[in-house]
C-alpha positions as CSV (number, residue, x, y, z in Angstrom):
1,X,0.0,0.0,0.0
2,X,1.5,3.3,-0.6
3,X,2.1,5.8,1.7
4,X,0.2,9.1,1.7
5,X,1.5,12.1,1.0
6,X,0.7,14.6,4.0
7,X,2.0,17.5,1.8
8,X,0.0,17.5,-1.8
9,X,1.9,19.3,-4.1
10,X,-0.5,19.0,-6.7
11,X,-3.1,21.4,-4.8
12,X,-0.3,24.2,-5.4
13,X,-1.3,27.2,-8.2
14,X,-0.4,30.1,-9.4
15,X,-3.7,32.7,-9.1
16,X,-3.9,34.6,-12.0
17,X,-3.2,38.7,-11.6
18,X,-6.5,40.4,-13.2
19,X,-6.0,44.1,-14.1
20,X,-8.1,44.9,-11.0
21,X,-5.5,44.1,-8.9
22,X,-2.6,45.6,-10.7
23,X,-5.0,48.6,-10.4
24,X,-5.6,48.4,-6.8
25,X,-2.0,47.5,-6.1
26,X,-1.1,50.9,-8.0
27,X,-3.5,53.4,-5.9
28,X,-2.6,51.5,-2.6
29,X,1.2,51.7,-3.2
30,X,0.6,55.0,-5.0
31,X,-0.7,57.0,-1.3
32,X,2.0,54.8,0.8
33,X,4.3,56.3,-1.0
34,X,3.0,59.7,-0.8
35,X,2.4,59.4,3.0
36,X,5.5,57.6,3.8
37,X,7.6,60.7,2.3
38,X,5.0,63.4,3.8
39,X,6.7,61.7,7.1
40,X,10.2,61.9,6.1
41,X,10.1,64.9,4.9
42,X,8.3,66.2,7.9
43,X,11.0,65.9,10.5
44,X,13.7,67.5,8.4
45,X,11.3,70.5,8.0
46,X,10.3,70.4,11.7
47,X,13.7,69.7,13.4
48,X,14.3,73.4,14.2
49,X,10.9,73.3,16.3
50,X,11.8,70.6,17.7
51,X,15.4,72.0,18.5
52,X,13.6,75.1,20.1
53,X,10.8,73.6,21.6
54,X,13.4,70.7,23.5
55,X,16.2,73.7,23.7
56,X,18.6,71.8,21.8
57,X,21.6,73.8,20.0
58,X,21.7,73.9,15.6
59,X,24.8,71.8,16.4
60,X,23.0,69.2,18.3
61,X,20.5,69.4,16.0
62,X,22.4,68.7,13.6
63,X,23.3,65.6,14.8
64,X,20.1,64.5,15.4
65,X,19.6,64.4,11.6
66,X,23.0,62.8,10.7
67,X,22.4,59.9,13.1
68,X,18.5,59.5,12.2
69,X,20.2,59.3,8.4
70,X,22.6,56.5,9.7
71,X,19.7,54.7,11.2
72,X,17.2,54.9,8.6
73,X,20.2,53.2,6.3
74,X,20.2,50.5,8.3
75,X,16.5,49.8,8.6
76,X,16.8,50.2,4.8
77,X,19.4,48.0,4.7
78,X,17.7,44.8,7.0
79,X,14.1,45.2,5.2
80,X,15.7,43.2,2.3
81,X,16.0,39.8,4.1
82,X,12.1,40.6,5.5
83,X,11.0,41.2,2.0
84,X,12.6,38.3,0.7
85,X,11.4,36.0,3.7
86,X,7.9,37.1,4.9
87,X,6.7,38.4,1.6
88,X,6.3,41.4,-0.4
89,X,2.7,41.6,0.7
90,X,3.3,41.7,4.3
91,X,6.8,43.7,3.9
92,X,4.3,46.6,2.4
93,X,2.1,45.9,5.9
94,X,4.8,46.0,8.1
95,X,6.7,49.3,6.2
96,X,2.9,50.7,6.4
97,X,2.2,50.0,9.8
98,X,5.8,50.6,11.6
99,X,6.0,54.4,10.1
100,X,2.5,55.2,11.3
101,X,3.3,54.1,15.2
102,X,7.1,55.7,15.0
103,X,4.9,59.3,13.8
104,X,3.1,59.5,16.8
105,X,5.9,58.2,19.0
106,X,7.6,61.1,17.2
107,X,5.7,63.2,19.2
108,X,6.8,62.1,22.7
109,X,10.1,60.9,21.7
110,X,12.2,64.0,22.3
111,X,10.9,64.2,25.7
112,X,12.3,61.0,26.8
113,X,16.0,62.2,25.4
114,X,18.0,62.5,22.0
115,X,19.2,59.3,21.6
116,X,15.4,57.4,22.2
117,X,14.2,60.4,19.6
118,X,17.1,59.2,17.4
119,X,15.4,55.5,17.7
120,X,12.0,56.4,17.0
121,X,13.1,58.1,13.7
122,X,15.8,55.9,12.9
123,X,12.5,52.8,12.8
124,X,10.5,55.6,11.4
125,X,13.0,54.5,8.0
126,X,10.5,52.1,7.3
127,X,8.7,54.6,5.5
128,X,11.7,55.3,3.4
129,X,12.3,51.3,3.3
130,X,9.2,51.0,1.6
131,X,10.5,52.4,-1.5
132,X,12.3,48.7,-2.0
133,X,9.0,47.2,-1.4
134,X,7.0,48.9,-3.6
135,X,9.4,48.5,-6.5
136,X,10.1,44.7,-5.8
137,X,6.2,44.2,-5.4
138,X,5.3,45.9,-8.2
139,X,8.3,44.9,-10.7
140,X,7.0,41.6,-10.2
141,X,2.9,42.0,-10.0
142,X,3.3,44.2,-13.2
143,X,5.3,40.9,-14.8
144,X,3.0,38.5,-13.8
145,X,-0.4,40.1,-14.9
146,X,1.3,39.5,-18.3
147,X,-0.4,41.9,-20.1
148,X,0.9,43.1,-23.7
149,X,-0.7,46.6,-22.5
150,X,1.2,47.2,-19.4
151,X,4.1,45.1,-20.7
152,X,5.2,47.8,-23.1
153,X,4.7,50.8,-20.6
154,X,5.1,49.2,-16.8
155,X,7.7,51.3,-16.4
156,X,5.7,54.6,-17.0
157,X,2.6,53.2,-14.7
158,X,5.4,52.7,-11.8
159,X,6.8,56.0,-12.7
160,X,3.2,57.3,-11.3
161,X,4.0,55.8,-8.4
162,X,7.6,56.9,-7.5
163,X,5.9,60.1,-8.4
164,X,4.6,60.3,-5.2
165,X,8.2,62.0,-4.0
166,X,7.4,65.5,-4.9
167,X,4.1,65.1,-4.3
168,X,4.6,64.4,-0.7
169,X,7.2,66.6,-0.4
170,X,4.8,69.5,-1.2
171,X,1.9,67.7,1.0
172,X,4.3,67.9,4.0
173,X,5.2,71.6,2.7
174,X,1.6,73.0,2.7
175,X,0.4,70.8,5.2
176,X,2.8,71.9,7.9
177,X,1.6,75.7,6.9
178,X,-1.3,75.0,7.6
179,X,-1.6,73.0,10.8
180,X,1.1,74.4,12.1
181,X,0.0,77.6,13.4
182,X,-3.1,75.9,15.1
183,X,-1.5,72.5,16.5
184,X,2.3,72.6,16.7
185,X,4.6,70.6,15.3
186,X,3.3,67.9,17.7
187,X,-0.2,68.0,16.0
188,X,1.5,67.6,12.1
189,X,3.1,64.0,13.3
190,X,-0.3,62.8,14.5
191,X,-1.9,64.2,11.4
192,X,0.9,61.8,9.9
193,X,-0.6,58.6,11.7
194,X,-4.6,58.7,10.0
195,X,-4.1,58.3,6.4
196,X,-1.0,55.2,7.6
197,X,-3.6,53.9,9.3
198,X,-6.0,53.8,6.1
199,X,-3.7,52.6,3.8
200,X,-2.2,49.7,6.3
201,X,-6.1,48.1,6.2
202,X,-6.3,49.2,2.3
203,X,-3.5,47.1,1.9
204,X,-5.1,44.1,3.5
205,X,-6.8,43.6,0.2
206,X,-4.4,43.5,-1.9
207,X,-2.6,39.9,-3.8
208,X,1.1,38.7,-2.9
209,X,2.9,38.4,-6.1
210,X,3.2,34.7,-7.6
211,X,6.6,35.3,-7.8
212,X,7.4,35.2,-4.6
213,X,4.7,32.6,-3.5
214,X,6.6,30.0,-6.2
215,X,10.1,31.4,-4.5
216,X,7.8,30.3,-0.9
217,X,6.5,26.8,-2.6
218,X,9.9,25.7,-3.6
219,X,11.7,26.8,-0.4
220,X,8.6,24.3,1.4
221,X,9.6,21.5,-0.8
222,X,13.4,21.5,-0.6
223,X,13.0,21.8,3.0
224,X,10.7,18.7,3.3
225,X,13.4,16.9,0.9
226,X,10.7,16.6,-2.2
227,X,14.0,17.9,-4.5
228,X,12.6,16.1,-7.6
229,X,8.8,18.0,-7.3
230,X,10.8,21.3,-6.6
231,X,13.0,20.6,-9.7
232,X,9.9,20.0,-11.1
233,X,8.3,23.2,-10.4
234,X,11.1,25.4,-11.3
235,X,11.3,23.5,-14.6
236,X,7.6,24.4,-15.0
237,X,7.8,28.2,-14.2
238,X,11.0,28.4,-16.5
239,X,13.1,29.8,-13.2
240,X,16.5,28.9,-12.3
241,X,16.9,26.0,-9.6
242,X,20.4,26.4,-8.3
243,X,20.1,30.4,-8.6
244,X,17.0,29.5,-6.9
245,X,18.1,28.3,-3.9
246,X,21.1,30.8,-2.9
247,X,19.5,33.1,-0.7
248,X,20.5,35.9,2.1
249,X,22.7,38.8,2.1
250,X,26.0,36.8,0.8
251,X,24.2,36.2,-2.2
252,X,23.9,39.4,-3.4
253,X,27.7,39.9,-3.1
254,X,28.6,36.7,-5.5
255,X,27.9,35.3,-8.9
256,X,25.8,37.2,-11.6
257,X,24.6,39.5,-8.5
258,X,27.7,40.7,-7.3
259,X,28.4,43.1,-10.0
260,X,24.8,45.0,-10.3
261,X,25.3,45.3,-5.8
262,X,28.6,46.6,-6.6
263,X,27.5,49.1,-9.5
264,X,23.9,50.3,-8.4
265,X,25.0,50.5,-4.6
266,X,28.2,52.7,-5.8
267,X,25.4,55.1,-8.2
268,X,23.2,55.5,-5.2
269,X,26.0,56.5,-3.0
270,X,27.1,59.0,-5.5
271,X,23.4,60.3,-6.7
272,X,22.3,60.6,-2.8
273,X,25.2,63.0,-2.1
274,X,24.2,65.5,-5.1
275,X,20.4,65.0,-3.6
276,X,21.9,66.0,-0.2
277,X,23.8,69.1,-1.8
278,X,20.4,69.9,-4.4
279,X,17.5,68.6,-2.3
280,X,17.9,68.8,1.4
281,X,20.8,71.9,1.6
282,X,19.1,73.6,-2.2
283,X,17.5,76.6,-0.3
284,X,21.1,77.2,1.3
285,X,22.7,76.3,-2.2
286,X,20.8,78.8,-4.1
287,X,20.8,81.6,-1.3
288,X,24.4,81.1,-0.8
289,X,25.4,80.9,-4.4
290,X,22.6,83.5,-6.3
291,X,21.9,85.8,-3.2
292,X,18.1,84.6,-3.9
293,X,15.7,85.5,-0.8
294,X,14.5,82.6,1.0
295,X,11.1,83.4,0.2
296,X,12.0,82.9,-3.2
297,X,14.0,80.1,-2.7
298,X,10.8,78.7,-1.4
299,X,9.4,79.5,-4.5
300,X,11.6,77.8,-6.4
301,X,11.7,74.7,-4.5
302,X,7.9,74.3,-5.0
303,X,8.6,74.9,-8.9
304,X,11.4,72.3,-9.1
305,X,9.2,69.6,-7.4
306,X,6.2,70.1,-9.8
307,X,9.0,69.4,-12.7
308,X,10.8,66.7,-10.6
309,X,7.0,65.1,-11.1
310,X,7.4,65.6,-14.8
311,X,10.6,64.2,-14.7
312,X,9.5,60.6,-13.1
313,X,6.7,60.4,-15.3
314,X,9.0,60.7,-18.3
315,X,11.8,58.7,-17.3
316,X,9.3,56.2,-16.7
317,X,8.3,56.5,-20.2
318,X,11.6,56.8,-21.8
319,X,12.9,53.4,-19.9
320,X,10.4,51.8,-21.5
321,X,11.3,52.2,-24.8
322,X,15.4,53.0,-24.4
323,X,15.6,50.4,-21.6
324,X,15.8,51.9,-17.8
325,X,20.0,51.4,-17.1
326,X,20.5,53.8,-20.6
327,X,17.8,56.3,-19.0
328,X,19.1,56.5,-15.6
329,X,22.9,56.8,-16.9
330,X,21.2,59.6,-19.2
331,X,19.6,61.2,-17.1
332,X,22.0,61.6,-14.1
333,X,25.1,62.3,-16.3
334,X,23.0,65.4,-17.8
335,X,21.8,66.8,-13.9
336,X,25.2,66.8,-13.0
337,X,25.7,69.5,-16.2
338,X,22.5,71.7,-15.4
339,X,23.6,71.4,-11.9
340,X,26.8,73.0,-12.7
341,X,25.3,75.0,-14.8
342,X,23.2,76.7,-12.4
343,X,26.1,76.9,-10.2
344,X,28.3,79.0,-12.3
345,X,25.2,80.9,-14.9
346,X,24.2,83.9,-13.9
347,X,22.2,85.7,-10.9
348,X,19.4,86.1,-12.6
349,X,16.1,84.3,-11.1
350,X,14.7,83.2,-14.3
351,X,18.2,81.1,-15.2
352,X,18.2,80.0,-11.6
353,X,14.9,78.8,-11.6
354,X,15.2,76.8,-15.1
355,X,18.7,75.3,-14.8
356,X,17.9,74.2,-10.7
357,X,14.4,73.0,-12.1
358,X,16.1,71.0,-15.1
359,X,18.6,69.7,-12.7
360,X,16.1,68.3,-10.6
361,X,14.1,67.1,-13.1
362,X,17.3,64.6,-14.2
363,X,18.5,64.1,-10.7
364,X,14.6,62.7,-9.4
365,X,13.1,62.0,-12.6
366,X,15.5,58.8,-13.3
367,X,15.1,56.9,-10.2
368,X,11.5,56.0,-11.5
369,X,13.8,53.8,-13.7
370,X,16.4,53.0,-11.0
371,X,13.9,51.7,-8.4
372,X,12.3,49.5,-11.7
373,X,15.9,48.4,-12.9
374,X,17.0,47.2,-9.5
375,X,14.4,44.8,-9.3
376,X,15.0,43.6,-12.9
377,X,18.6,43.1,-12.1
378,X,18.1,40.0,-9.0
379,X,16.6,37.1,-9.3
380,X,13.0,36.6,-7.3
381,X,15.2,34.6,-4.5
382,X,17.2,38.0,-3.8
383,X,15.1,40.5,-5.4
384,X,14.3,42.2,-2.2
385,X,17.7,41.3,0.2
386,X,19.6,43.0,-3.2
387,X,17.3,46.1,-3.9
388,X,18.0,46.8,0.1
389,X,21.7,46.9,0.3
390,X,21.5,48.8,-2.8
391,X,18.6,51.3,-1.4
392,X,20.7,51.5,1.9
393,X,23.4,53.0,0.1
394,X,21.6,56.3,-0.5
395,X,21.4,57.9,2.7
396,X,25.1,56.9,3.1
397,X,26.1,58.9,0.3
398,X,23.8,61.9,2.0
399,X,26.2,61.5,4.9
400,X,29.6,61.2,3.5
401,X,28.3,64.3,1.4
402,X,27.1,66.3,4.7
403,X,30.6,65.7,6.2
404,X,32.6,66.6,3.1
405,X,30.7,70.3,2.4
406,X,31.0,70.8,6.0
407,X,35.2,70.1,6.0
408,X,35.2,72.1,2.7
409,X,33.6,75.5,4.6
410,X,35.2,74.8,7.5
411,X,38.4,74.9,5.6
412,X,37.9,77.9,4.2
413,X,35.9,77.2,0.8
414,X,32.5,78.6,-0.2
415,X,29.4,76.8,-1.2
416,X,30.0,77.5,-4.8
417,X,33.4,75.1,-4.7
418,X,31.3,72.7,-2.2
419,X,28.4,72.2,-4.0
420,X,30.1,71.4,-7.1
421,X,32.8,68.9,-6.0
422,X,29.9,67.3,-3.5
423,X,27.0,67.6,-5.4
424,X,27.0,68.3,-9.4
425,X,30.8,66.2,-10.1
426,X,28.6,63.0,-7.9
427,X,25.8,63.4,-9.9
428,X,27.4,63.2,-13.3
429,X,30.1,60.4,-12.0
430,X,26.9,58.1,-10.9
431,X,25.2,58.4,-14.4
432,X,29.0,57.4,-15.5
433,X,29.1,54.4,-13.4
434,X,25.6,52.8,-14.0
435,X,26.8,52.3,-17.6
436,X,29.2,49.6,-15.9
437,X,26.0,47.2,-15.4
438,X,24.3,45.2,-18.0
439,X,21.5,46.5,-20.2
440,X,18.1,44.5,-18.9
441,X,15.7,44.7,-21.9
442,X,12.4,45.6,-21.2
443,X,10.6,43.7,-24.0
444,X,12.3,40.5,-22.7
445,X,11.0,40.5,-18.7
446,X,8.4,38.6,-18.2
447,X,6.8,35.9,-16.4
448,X,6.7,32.3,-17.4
449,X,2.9,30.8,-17.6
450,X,3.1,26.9,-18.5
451,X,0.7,25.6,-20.9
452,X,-1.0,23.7,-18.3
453,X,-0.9,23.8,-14.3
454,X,1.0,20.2,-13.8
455,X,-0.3,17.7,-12.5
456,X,0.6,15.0,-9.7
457,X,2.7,12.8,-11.2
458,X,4.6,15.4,-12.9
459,X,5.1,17.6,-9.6
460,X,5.6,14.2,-7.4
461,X,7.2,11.6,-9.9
462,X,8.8,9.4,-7.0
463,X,5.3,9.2,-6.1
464,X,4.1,7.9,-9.2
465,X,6.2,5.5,-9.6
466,X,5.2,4.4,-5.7
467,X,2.1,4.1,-6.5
């Protein structure tokens, strides 16, 4: 009599993804995004009343930030593993969920000391870690609804998406006018909490990609010893076996992986320091440099993120159809020659206004190809483990820039010199370097479908013959 098999492999199947759900996966990833840089943004625009409302110096202050940087890298950097172990599904639920609680605990966290402030914001990265797990989850939903439609334009759809940068940047802009006055700083991170909480049950709904639940299914079988049904299933879903089954961080440092960690991780180091220079210092930049009020400066920073929208939504579109490493190369390469452009043109506010703008536009705009590109460039196994060590690498880069421009006007330079060797020459070398990975064709990534879901004696052969 033969034996029966308490793990059926042959209930196992791949749901189909229906263009509702890439929809609904779209919108829900769409306001995370939005929300979970409307928080990020928030305490870099509220650390000085913070500073003045805990009586901490602009030195210590300054700290604050450089060491909540260091610790959102890190929760960047350890969200991979999670994404590639737990699932991109609840990944998303967790990222969701874990910035809403550190926004209110942002609230009470200074009171307790710096360093327990420095923990709550430093976990409040999860917001910013959510960037990997929007692009891993939706690289691979947008594959597997194998659509001709969305095959030839996913890029531009995710591009909508990573959009939601500027957007929230100018949500946490006009929101903190306006609640400001009436609730305090305080009042704008609770604010920050509702629409978390929202999205964290919106998410609920939503489908975990089939990549990763084959990646899950095959894991099960190894581990139960059933090597010839997972052989079987791999074969099926035209995926790799041995690439398969090398998983964790090592992986992404050897083989066919180790050179886009190596390449992407060194762009994003490079890109984050001219973002640091252009994005977080660009009202001091243009101040500095042009003698441009702040008011205006304000201005201009509200004009540059409406382009820096325009600029995601067409390198989006443009990676679709020149493939996403030639339009992030591109794209950087030419920000780092607006940027110095802008740098040395002339004080007039109309030239100040359109080279910063264009800047931003190709500083921004590509990474609606670079967070696409990553993904394409791992396997499923690693897909999330090597999109986080590559993801981590941009807030370092925002460090080592901070510290540089700081020696440089410490040491006598001026922000004209600074800005350029941190922030336009990085920008142009980290277009440079991406062209040192390979070229991932769009046309060619998709999602293998067999003919027909396989049955029991193909999945369980020794079984067969058993029987």
């Amino acid at each position: 009599m033969a034996k029966t098999n308490p793990h059926p492999t042959s209930d196992f199947r791949i749901e189909p993804i229906l263009p509702v759900d890439v929809k609904r996966a779209t919108i829900v990833a769409f306001f995370a995004w939005v929300f979970a840089v409307y928080d990020f943004i928030l305490f870099g625009t509220l650390l000085p009343e913070i500073g003045a409302h805990y009586k901490w110096t602009p030195t210590q202050q300054a700290e604050i930030a450089t060491l909540v940087a260091a610790g959102t890298a890190l929760i960047a950097f350890f969200i991979g593993p999670v994404l590639d172990k737990a699932g991109r599904k609840s990944s998303l639920l967790f990222t969701v969920a874990g910035a809403a609680v550190c926004s209110g605990l942002t609230v009470v966290g200074g009171s307790l000391g710096k360093w327990p402030l420095v923990v709550i914001r430093s976990l409040a990265g999860l917001g910013y870690a959510e960037e990997t797990v929007n692009a891993t989850y939706l690289n691979e939903l947008y594959t597997a609804a194998n659509d001709p439609r969305l095959n030839k334009r996913k890029g531009f759809v995710y591009s909508l998406v990573q959009g939601g940068w500027p957007i929230g940047a100018l949500v946490a802009a006009g929101l903190t006018a306006l609640l400001l006055p009436h609730v305090g700083w305080q009042g704008c991170f609770i604010f920050a909490t509702f629409p978390a909480i929202i999205i964290f049950f919106m998410t609920r709904r939503l489908k975990e990609s089939p990549q990763f639940l084959l990646h899950k299914h095959v894991n099960d079988l190894r581990a139960r010893g059933e090597d010839s049904a997972a052989r079987a299933i791999a074969k099926r879903y035209g995926i790799d076996y041995q690439q398969h089954g090398s998983g964790g961080i090592r992986a992404a440092f050897r083989g066919e992986s180790l050179r886009p960690t190596l390449v992407l991780g060194g762009g994003l180091l490079l890109n984050w320091a001219a973002i640091q220079v252009f994005g977080v210092l660009g009202t001091t930049v243009i101040t500095q440099v042009h003698h441009v009020s702040f008011e205006n400066s304000l201005l201009i920073l509200i004009l540059s993120n409406v382009v820096g929208y325009i600029g995601y939504l067409s390198h989006g579109f443009i990676g679709d159809k020149i493939g996403r490493r030639n339009t992030l190369a591109l794209g950087w390469m030419c920000g780092g020659f607006a940027f110095a452009g802008m740098l040395y043109g002339p004080h007039d506010f109309p030239v100040v206004v359109g080279l910063y703008s264009l800047g931003l536009f190709f500083l921004n705009g590509p990474y609606a190809a670079a967070l696409f590109f990553i993904g394409e460039s791992y396997p499923t196994a690693i897909r999330g483990t090597g999109s986080a060590i590559v993801h981590a690498m941009g807030p370092v880069g925002a460090i080592l820039a901070g510290i540089g421009i700081t020696a440089a006007l410490n040491s006598g330079s001026d922000w004209l010199h600074g800005a350029l060797l941190f922030g336009a020459v990085p920008c142009f070398l980290s277009g440079l370097l991406i062209f040192a990975t390979r070229h991932v064709d769009p046309a060619q990534d998709t999602w293998t479908h067999p003919a027909h879901e396989p049955s029991s004696a193909e999945l369980r052969p020794e079984l067969a013959k058993a029987n």
